[in-house]
C-alpha positions as CSV (number, residue, x, y, z in Angstrom):
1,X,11.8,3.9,12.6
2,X,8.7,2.9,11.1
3,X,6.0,5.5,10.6
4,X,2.5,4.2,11.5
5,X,1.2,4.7,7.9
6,X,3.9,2.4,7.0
7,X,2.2,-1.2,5.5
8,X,5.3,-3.2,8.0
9,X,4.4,-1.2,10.8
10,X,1.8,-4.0,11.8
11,X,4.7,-6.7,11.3
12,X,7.4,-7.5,13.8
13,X,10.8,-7.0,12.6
14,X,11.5,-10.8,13.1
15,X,8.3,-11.4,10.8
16,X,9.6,-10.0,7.9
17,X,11.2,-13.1,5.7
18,X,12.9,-13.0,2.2
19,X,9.8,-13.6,0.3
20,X,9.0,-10.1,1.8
21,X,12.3,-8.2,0.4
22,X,11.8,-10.0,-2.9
23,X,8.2,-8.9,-3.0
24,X,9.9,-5.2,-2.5
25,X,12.1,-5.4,-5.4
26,X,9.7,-6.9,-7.4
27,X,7.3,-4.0,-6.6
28,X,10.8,-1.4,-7.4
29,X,11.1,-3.3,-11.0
30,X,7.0,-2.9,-11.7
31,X,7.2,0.8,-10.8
32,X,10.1,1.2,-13.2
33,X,8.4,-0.9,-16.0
34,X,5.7,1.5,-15.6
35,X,7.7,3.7,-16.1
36,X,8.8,2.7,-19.2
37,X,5.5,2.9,-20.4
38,X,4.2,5.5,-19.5
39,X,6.9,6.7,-21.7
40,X,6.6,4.6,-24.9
41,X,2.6,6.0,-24.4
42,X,4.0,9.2,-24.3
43,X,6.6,8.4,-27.6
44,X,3.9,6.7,-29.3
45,X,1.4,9.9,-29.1
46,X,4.1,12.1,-30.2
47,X,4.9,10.0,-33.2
48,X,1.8,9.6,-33.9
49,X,0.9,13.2,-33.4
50,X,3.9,14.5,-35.4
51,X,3.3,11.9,-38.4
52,X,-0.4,13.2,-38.9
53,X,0.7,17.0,-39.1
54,X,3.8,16.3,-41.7
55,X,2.2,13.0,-44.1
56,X,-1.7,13.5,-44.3
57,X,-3.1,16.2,-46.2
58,X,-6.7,15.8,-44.3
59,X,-7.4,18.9,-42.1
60,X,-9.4,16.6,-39.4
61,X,-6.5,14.2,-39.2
62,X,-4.1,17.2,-39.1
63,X,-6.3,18.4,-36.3
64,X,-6.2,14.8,-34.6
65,X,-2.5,15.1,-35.3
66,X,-2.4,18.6,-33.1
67,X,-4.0,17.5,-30.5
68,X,-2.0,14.2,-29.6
69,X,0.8,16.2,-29.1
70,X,0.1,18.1,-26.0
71,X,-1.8,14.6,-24.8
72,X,1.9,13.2,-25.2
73,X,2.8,16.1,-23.0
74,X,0.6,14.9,-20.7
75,X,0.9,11.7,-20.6
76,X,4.4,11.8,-19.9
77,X,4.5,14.4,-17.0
78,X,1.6,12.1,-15.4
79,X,4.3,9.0,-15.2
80,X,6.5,10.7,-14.2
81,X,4.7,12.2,-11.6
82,X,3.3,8.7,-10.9
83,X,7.4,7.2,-10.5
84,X,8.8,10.2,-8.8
85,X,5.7,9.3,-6.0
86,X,5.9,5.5,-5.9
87,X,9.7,6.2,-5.8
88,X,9.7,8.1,-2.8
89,X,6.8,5.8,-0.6
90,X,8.8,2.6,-1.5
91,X,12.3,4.4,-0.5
92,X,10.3,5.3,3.0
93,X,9.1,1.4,3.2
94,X,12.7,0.1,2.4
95,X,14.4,3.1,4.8
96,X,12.4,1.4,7.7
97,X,13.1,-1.8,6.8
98,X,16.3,-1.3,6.8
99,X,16.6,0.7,10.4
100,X,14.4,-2.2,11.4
101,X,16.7,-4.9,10.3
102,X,19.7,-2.6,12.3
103,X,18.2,-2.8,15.2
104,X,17.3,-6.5,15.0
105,X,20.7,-7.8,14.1
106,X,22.4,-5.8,17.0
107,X,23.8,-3.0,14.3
108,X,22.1,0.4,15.6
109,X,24.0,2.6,17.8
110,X,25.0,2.3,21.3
């Protein structure tokens, strides 16, 4: 079943062609390439944080080096906050598509 804030709800089960489900795993891949990045973000501050603490003798980029590291904190929780949410709309999108697609080739219960 398809909820009403669903974006296929509008569509017809028989509307929905392959270009549609390939434009749904092409979404699923984008959401776990940003992902990724989000990640190497969070990596990169981390890095970057930990490397200014340890090398530089500088107390302001010391400072700088203490404050990327909770922003790497951040950064990561926020994607993955971010994929855990895309995650879960996409699974309800695909969920009715699939009960959709049931029903239309004659598989749902009788």
């Amino acid at each position: 079943m398809e909820t009403p804030d669903s974006p296929y709800s509008r569509y017809c089960e028989d509307e929905l062609i392959l270009r549609d489900h390939l434009a749904a795993e092409r979404t699923v891949l984008a959401n776990e390439r940003t992902a990724l990045a989000y990640l190497r973000t969070m990596l990169t501050f981390f890095i970057g944080g930990a490397t200014f603490i340890q090398f530089f003798d500088s107390v302001l980029i010391e400072v700088l080096g203490w404050i990327f590291l909770p922003v790497s904190l951040v950064v990561g929780v926020f994607g993955l906050v971010k994929y855990v949410k895309v995650k879960r709309q996409l699974a309800q999108i695909g969920s009715a598509e699939r009960s959709s697609g049931d029903r239309a080739e004659g598989g749902g219960r009788v």
